[in-house]
Backbone as a chain_set.jsonl record, in Angstrom:
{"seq": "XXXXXXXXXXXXXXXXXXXXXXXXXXXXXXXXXXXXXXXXXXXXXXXXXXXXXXXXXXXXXXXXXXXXXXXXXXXXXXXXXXXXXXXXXXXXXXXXXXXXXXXXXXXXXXXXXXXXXXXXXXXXXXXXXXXXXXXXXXXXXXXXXXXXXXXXXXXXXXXXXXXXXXXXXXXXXXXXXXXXXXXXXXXXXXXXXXXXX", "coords": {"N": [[-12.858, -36.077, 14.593], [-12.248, -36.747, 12.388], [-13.544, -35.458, 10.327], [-12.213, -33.153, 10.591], [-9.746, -33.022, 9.853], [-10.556, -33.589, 7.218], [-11.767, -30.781, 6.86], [-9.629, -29.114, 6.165], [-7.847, -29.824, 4.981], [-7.7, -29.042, 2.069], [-6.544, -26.143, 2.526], [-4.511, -26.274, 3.695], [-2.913, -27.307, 1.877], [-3.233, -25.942, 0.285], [-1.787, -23.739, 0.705], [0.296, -24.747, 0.867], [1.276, -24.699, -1.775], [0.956, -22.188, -2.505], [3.324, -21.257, -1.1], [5.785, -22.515, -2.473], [8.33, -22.305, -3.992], [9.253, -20.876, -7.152], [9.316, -22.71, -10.283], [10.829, -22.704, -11.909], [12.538, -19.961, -14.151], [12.344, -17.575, -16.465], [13.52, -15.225, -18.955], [13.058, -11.612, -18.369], [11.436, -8.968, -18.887], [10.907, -5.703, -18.278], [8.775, -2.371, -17.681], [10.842, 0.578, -17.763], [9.847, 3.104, -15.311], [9.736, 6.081, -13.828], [9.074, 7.12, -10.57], [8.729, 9.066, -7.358], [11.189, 7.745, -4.651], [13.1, 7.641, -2.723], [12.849, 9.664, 0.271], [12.355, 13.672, 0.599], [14.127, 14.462, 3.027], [16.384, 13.127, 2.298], [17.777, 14.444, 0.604], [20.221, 17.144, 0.735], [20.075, 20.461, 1.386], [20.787, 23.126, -0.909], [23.213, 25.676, -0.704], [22.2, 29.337, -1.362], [23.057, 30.89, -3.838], [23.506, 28.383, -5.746], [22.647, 27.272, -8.636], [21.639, 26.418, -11.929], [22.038, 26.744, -15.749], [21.076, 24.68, -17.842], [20.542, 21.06, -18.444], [21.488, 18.402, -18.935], [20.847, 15.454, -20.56], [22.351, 11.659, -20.439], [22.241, 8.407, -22.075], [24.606, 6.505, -21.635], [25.876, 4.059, -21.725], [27.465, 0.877, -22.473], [25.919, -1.624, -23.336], [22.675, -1.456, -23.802], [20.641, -2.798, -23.55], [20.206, -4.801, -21.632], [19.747, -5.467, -18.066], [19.927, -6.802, -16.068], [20.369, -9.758, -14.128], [18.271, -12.901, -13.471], [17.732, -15.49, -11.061], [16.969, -19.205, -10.056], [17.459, -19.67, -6.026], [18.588, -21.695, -5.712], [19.698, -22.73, -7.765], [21.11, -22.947, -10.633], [21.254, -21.516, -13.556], [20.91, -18.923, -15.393], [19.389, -15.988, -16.074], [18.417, -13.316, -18.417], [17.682, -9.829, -18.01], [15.514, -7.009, -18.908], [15.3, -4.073, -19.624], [12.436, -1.808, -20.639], [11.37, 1.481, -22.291], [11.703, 5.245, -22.017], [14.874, 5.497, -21.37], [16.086, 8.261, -20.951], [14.608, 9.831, -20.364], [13.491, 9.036, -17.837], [15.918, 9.106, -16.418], [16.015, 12.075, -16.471], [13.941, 13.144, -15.306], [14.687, 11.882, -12.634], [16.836, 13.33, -11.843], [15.693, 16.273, -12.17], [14.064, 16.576, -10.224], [16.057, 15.559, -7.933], [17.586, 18.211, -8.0], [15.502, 19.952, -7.604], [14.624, 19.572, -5.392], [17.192, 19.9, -3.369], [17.03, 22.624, -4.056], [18.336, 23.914, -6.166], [18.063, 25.873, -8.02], [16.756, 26.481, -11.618], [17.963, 28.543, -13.487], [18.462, 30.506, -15.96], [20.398, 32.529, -16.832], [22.557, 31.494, -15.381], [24.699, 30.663, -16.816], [25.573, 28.041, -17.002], [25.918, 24.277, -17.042], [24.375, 21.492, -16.127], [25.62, 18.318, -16.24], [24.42, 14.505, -16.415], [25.174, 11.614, -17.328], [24.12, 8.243, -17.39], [25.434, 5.484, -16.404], [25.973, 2.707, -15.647], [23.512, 0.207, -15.711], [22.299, -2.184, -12.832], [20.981, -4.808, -12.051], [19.546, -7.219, -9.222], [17.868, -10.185, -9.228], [16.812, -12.871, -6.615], [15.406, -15.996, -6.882], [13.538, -17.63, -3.97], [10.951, -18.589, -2.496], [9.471, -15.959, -2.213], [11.182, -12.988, -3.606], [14.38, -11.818, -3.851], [15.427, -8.039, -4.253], [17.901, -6.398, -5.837], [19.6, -3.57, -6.766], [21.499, -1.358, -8.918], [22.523, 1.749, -9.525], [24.933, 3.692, -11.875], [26.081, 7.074, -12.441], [27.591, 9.107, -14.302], [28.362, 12.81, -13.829], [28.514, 15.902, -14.059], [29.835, 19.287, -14.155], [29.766, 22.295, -16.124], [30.432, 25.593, -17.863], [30.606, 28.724, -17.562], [32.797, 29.052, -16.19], [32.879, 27.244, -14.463], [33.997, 23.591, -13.541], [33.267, 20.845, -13.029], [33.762, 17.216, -12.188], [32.094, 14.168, -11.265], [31.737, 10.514, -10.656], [28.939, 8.789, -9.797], [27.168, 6.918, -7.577], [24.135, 4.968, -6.523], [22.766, 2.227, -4.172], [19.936, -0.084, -3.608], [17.659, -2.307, -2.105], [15.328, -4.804, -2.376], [11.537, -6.469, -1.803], [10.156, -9.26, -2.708], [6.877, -10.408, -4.739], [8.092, -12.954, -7.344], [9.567, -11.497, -10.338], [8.495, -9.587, -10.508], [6.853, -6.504, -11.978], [6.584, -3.892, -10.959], [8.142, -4.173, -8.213], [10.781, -4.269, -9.322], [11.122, -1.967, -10.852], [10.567, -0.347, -8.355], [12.708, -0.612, -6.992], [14.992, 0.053, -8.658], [14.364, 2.193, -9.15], [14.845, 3.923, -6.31], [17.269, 3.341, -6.511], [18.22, 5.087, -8.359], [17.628, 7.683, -7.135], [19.124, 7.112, -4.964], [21.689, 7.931, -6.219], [21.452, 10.238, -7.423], [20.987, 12.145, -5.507], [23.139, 11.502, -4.178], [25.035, 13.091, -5.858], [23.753, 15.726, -5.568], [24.447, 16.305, -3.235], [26.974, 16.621, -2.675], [29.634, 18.359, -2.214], [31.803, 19.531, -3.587], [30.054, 19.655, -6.684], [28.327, 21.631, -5.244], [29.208, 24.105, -5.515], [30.877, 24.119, -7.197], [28.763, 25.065, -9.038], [28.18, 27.074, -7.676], [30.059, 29.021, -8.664]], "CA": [[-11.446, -35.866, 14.246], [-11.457, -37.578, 11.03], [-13.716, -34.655, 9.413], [-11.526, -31.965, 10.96], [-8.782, -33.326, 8.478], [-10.786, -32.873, 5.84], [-11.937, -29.499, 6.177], [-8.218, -28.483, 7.181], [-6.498, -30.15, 4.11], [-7.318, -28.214, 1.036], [-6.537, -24.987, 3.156], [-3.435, -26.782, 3.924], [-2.077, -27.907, 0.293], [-3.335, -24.053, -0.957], [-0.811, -22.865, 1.418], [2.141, -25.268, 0.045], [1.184, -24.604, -3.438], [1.36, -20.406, -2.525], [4.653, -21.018, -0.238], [6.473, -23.339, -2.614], [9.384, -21.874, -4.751], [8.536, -21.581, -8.894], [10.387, -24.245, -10.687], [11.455, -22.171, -13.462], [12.245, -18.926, -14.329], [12.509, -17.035, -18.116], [14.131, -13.729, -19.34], [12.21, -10.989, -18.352], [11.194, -7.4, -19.376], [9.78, -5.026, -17.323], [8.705, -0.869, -18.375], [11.139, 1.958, -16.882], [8.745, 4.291, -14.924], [9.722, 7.318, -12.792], [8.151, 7.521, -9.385], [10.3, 9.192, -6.664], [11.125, 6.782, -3.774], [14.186, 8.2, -1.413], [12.672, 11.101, 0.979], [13.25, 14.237, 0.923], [15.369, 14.511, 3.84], [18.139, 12.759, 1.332], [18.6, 16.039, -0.469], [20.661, 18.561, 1.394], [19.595, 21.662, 0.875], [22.353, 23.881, -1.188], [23.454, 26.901, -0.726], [21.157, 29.897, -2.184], [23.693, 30.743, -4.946], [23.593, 27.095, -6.78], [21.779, 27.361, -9.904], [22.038, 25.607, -13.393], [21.233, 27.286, -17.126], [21.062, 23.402, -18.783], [20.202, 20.099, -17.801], [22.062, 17.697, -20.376], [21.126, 13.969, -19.504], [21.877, 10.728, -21.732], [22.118, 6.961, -21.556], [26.409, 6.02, -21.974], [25.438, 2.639, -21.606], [27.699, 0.209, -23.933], [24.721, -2.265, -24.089], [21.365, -0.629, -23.775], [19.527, -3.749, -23.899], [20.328, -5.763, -20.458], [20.023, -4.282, -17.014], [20.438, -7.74, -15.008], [19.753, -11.011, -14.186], [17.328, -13.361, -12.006], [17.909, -16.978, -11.16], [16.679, -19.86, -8.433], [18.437, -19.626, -5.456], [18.973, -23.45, -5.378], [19.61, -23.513, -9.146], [22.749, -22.234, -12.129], [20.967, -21.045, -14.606], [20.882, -17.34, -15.11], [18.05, -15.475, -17.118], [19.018, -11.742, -18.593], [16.471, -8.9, -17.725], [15.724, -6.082, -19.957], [14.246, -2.609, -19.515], [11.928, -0.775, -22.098], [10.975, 2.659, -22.019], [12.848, 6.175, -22.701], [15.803, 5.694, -20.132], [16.888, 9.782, -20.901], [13.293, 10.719, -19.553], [13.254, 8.348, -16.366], [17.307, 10.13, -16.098], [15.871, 13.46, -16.461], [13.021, 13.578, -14.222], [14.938, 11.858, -11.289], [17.72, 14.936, -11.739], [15.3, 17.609, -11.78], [13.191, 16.023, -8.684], [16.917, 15.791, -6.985], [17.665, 19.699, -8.056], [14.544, 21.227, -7.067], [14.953, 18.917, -3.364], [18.157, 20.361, -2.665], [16.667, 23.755, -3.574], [19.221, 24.454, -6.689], [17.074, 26.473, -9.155], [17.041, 26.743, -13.208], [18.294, 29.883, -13.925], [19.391, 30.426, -17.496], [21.806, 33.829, -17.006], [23.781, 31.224, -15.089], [25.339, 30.233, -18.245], [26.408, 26.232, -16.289], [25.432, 23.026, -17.453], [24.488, 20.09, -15.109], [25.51, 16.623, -17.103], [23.98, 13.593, -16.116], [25.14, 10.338, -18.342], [23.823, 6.785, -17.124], [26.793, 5.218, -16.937], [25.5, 1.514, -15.805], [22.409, -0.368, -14.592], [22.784, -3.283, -12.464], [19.744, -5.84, -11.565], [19.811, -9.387, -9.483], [16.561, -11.162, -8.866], [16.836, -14.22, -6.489], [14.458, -15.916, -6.103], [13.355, -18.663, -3.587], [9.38, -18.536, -1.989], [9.578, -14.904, -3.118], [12.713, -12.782, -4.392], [14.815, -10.188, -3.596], [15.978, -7.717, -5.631], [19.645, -5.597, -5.351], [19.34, -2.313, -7.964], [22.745, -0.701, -8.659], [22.672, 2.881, -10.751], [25.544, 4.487, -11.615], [26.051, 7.985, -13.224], [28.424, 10.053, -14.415], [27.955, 13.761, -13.653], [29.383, 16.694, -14.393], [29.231, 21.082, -14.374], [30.806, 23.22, -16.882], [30.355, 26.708, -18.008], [30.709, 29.853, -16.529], [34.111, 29.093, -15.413], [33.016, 25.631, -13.544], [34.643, 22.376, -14.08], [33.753, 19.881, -12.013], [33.065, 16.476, -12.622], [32.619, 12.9, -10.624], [30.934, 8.922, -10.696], [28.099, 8.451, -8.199], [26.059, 5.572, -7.508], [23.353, 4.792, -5.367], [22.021, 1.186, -4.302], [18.352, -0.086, -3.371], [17.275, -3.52, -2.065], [13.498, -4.866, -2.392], [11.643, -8.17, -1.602], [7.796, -9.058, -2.867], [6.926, -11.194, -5.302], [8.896, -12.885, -8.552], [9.151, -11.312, -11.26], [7.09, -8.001, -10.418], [7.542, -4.795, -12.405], [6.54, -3.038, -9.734], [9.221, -4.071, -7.308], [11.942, -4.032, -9.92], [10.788, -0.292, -10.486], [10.893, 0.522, -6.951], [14.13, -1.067, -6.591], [15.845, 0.764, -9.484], [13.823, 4.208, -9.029], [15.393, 3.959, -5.207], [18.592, 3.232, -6.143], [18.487, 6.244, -9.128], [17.474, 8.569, -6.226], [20.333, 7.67, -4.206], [22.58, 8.558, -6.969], [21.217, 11.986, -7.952], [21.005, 12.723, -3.623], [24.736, 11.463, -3.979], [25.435, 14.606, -6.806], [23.603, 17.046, -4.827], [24.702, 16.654, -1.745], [28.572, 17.067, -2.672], [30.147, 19.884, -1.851], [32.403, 20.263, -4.822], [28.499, 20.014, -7.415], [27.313, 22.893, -5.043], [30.789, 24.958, -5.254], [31.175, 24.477, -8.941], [27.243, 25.675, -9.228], [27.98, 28.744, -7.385], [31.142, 30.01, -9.395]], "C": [[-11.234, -36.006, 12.75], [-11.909, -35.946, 9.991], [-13.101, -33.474, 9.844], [-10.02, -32.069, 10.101], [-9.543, -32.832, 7.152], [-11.385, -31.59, 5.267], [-10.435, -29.033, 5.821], [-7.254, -28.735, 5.365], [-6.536, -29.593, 2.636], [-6.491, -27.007, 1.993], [-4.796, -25.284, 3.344], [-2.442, -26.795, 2.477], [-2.367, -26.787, -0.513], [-2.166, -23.573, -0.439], [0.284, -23.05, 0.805], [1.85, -24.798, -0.724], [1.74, -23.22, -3.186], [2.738, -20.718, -2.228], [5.607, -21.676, -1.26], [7.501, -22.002, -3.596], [9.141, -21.922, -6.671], [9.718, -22.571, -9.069], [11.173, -24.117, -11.602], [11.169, -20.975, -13.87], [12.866, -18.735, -16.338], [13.054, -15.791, -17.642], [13.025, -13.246, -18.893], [12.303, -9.566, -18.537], [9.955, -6.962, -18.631], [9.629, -3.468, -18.074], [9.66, -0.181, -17.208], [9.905, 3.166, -16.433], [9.212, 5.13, -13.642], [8.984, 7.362, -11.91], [9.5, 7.769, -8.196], [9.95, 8.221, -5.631], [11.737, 7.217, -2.927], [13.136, 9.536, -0.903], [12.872, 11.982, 0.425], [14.343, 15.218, 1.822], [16.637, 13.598, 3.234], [18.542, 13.549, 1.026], [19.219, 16.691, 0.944], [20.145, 19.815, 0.386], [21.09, 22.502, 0.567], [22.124, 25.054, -1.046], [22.672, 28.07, -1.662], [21.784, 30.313, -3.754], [23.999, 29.649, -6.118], [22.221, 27.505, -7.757], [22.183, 26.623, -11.313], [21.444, 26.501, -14.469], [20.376, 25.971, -17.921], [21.148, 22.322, -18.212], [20.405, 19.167, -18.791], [21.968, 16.325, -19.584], [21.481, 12.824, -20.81], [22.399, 9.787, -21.269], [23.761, 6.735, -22.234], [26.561, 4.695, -21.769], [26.414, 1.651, -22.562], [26.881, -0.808, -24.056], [23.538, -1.764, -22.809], [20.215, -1.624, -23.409], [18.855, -4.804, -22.165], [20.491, -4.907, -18.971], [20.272, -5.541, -15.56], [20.226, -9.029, -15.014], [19.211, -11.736, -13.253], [17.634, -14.503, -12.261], [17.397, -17.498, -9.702], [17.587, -19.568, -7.573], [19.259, -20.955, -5.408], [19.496, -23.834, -6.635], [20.971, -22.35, -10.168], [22.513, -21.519, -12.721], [20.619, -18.958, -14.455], [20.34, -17.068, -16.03], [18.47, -13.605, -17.032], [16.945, -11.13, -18.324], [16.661, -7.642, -17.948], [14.568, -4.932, -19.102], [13.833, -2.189, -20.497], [11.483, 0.399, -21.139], [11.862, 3.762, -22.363], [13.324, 5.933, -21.034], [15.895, 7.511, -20.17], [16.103, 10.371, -20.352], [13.352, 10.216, -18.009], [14.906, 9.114, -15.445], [16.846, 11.294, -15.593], [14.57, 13.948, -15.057], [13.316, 12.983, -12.518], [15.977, 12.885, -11.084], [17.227, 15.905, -11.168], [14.506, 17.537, -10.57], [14.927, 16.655, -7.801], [17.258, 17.57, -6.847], [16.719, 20.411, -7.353], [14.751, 20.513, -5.537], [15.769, 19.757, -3.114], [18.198, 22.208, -3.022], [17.788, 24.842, -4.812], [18.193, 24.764, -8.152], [17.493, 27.134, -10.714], [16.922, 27.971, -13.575], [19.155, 30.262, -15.52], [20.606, 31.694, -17.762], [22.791, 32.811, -16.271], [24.866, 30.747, -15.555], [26.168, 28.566, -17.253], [25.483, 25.605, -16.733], [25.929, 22.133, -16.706], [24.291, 18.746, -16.494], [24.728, 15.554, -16.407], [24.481, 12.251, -16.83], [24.889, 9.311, -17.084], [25.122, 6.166, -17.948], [26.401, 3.497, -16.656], [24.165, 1.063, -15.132], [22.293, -1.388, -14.251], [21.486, -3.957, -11.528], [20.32, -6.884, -10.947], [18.728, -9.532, -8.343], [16.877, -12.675, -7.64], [15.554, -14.765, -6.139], [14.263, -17.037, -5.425], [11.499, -18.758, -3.516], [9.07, -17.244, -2.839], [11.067, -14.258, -3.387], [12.59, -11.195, -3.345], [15.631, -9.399, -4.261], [16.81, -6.297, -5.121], [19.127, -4.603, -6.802], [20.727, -1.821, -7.511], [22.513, 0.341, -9.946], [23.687, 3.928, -10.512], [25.874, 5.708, -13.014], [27.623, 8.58, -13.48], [27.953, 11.565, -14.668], [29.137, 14.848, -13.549], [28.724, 18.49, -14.244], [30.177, 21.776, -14.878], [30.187, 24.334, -17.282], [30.577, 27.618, -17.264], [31.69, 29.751, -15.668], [34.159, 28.18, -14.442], [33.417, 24.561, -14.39], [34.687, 21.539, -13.008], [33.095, 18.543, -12.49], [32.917, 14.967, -11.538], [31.507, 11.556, -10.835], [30.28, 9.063, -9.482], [27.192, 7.23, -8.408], [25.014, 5.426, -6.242], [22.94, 3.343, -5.58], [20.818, 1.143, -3.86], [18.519, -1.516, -3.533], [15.709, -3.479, -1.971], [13.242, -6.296, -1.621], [10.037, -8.187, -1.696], [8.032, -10.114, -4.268], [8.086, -11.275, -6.766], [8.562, -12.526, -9.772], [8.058, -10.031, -11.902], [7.814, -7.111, -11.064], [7.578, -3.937, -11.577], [8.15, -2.665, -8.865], [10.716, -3.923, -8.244], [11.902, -2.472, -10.153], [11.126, 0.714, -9.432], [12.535, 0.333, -6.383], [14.861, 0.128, -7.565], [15.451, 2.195, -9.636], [14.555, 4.468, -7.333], [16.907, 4.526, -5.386], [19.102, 4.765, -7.497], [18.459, 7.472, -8.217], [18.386, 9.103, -5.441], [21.53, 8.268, -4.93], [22.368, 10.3, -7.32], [21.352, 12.546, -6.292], [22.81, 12.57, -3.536], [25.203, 13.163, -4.65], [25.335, 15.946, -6.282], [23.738, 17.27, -4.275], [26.104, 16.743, -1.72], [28.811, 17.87, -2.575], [31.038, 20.528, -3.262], [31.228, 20.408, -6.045], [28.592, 21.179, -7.251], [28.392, 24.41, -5.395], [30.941, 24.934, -6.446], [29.408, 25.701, -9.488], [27.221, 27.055, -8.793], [29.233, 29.874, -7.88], [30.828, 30.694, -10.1]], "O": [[-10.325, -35.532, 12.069], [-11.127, -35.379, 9.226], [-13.636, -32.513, 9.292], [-9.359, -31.068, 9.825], [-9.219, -31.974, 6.331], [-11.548, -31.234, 4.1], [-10.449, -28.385, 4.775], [-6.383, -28.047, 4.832], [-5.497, -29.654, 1.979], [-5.327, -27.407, 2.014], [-3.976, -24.403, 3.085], [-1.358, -26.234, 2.323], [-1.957, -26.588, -1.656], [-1.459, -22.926, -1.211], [1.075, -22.238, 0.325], [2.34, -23.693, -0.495], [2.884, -22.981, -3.573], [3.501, -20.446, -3.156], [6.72, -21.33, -0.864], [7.095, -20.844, -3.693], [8.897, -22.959, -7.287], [10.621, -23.011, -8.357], [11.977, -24.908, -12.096], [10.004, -20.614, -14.036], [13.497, -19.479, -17.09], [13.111, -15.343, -16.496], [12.009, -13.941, -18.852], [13.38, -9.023, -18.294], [8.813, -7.369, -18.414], [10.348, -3.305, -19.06], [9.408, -0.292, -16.009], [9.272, 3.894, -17.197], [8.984, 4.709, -12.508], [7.866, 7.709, -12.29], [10.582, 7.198, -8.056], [8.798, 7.8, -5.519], [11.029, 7.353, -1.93], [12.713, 10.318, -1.754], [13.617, 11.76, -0.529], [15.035, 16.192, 1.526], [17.72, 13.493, 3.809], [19.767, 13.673, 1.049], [18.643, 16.662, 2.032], [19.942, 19.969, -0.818], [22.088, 22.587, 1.282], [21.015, 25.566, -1.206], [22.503, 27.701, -2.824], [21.102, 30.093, -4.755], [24.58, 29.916, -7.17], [21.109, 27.936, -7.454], [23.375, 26.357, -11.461], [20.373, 27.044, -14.195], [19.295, 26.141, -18.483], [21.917, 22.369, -17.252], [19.489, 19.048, -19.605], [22.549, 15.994, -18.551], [21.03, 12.997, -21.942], [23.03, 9.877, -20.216], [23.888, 6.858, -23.453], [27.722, 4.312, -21.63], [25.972, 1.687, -23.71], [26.987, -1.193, -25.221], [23.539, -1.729, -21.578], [19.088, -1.289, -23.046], [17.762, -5.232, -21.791], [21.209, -3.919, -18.815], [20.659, -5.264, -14.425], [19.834, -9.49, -16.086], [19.506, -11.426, -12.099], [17.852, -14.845, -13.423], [17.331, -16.867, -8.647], [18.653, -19.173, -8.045], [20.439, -21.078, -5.08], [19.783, -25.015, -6.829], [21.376, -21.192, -10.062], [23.292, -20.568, -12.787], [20.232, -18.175, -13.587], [20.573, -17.727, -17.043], [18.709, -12.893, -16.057], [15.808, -11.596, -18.393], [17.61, -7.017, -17.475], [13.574, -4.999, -18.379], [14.612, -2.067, -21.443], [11.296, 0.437, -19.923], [12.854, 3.434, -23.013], [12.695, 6.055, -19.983], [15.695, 7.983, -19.051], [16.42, 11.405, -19.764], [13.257, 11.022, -17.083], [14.977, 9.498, -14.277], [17.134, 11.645, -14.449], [14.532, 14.851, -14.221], [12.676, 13.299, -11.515], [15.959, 13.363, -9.95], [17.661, 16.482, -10.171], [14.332, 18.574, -9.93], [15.049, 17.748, -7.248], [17.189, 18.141, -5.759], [16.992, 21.344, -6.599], [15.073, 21.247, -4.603], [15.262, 20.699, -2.505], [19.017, 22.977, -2.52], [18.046, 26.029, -4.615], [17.779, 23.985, -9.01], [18.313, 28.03, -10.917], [15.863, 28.465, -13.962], [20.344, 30.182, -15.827], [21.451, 31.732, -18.657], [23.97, 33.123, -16.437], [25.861, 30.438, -14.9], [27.377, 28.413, -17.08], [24.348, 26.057, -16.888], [27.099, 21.828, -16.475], [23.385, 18.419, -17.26], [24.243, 16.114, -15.425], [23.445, 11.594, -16.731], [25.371, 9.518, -15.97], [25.599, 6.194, -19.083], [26.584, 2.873, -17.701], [23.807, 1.563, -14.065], [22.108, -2.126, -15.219], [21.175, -3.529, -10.417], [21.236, -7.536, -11.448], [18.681, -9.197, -7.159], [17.257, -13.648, -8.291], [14.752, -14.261, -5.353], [14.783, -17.948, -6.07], [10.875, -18.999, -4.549], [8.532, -17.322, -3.944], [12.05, -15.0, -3.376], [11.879, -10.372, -2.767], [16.568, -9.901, -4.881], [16.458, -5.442, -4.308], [18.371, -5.019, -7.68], [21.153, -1.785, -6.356], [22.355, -0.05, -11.103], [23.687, 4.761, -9.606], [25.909, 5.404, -14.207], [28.597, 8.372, -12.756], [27.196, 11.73, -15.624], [30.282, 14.716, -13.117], [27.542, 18.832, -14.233], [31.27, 21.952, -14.339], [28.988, 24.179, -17.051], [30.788, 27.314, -16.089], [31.628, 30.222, -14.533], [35.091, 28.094, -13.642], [33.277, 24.512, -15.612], [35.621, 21.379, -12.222], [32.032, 18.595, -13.109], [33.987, 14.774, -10.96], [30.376, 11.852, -11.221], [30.778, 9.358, -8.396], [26.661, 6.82, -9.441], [25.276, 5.823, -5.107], [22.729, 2.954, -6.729], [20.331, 2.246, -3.613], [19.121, -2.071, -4.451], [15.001, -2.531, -1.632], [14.063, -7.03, -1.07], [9.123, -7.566, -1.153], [9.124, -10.488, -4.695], [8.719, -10.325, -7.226], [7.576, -12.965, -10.363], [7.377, -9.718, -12.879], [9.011, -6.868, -10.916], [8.552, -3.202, -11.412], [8.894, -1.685, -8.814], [11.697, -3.429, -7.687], [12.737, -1.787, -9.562], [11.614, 1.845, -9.415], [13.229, 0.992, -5.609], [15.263, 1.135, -6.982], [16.095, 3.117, -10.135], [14.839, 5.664, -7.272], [17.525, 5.463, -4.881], [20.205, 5.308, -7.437], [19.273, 8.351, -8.5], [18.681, 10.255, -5.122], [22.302, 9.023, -4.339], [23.171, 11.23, -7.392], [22.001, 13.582, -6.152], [23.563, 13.356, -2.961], [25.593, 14.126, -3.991], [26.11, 16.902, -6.331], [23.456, 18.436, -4.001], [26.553, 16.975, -0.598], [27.926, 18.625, -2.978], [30.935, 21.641, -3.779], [31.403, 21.5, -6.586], [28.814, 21.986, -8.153], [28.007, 25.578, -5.442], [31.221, 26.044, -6.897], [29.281, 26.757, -10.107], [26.552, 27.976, -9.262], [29.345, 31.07, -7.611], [31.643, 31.435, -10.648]]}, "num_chains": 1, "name": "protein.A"}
């Protein structure tokens, strides 16, 4: 009995050590990176007449710097969390992913321009054993030329849960929740209806 404790009890006290909660978290910075995440059975497919000439995207952000914050669950303190990377590229390539999904093709006689602005980005880390992480992206989007005028706010969310402090999962969280926003744009009816004027 006695030596069946002592194989048992490192194996035991590795486990707490993995399972326990950190004790302290810092600011953190992770890289923006494009990978798609939503299906695509999110896109509706538009009508064969939707088309775009221009694909205008940019970051409207009034601070550029902060995209959320992570804290214990048991604990006050709140730690800001930053993104690097080109936001207008990680914008642009979840657009044209959502466009070509829903089947609305770059045609330049169609004299229209699809907007895009990043209008906010919203992070929150908790973490206890491991974390879970809420992604909020919202755009402002728009279509003008060629006698369209349409414009509206979309957002999409995205929850995660894997370890603290991962780029990864903050990635997948906020490439999710960019997905559902551009699937929001394309799947409106007034987008596809301004696109085919």
């Amino acid at each position: 009995m006695k030596r069946t404790i002592l194989v048992f009890t490192p194996i035991v006290l590795l486990a707490a050590a993995i399972g326990c909660a950190p004790s302290q978290l810092t600011a953190y910075t992770f890289p923006l990176h494009y990978s798609p995440i939503a299906s695509m059975g999110e896109y509706s497919a538009a009508r064969d007449c939707a088309g775009y000439g221009d694909l205008v995207v940019a970051d409207a952000r009034a601070d550029k710097s902060k995209v959320g914050v992570r804290y214990l669950e048991q604990g006050s303190s709140r730690y800001d969390v930053m993104a690097d990377g080109d936001v207008e590229a990680w914008l642009r390539q979840a657009a044209e992913r959502a466009l070509s999904a829903a089947g609305i093709e770059n045609d330049a006689s169609s004299g229209k321009t699809v907007t895009v602005k990043l209008a906010s980005i919203v992070t929150d880390e908790a973490v206890y054993r491991r974390a879970e992480y809420d992604g909020r992206v919202v755009v402002d989007a728009a279509v003008s030329g060629g006698g369209a005028s349409w414009s509206a706010k979309k957002d999409g969310f995205s929850e995660n849960y894997g370890y603290a402090g991962s780029a990864e999962n903050y990635q997948e969280t906020l490439n999710h929740a960019l997905d559902r926003a551009m699937a929001a744009m394309v799947n409106d009816s007034g987008f596809v209806d301004a696109l085919c004027k």
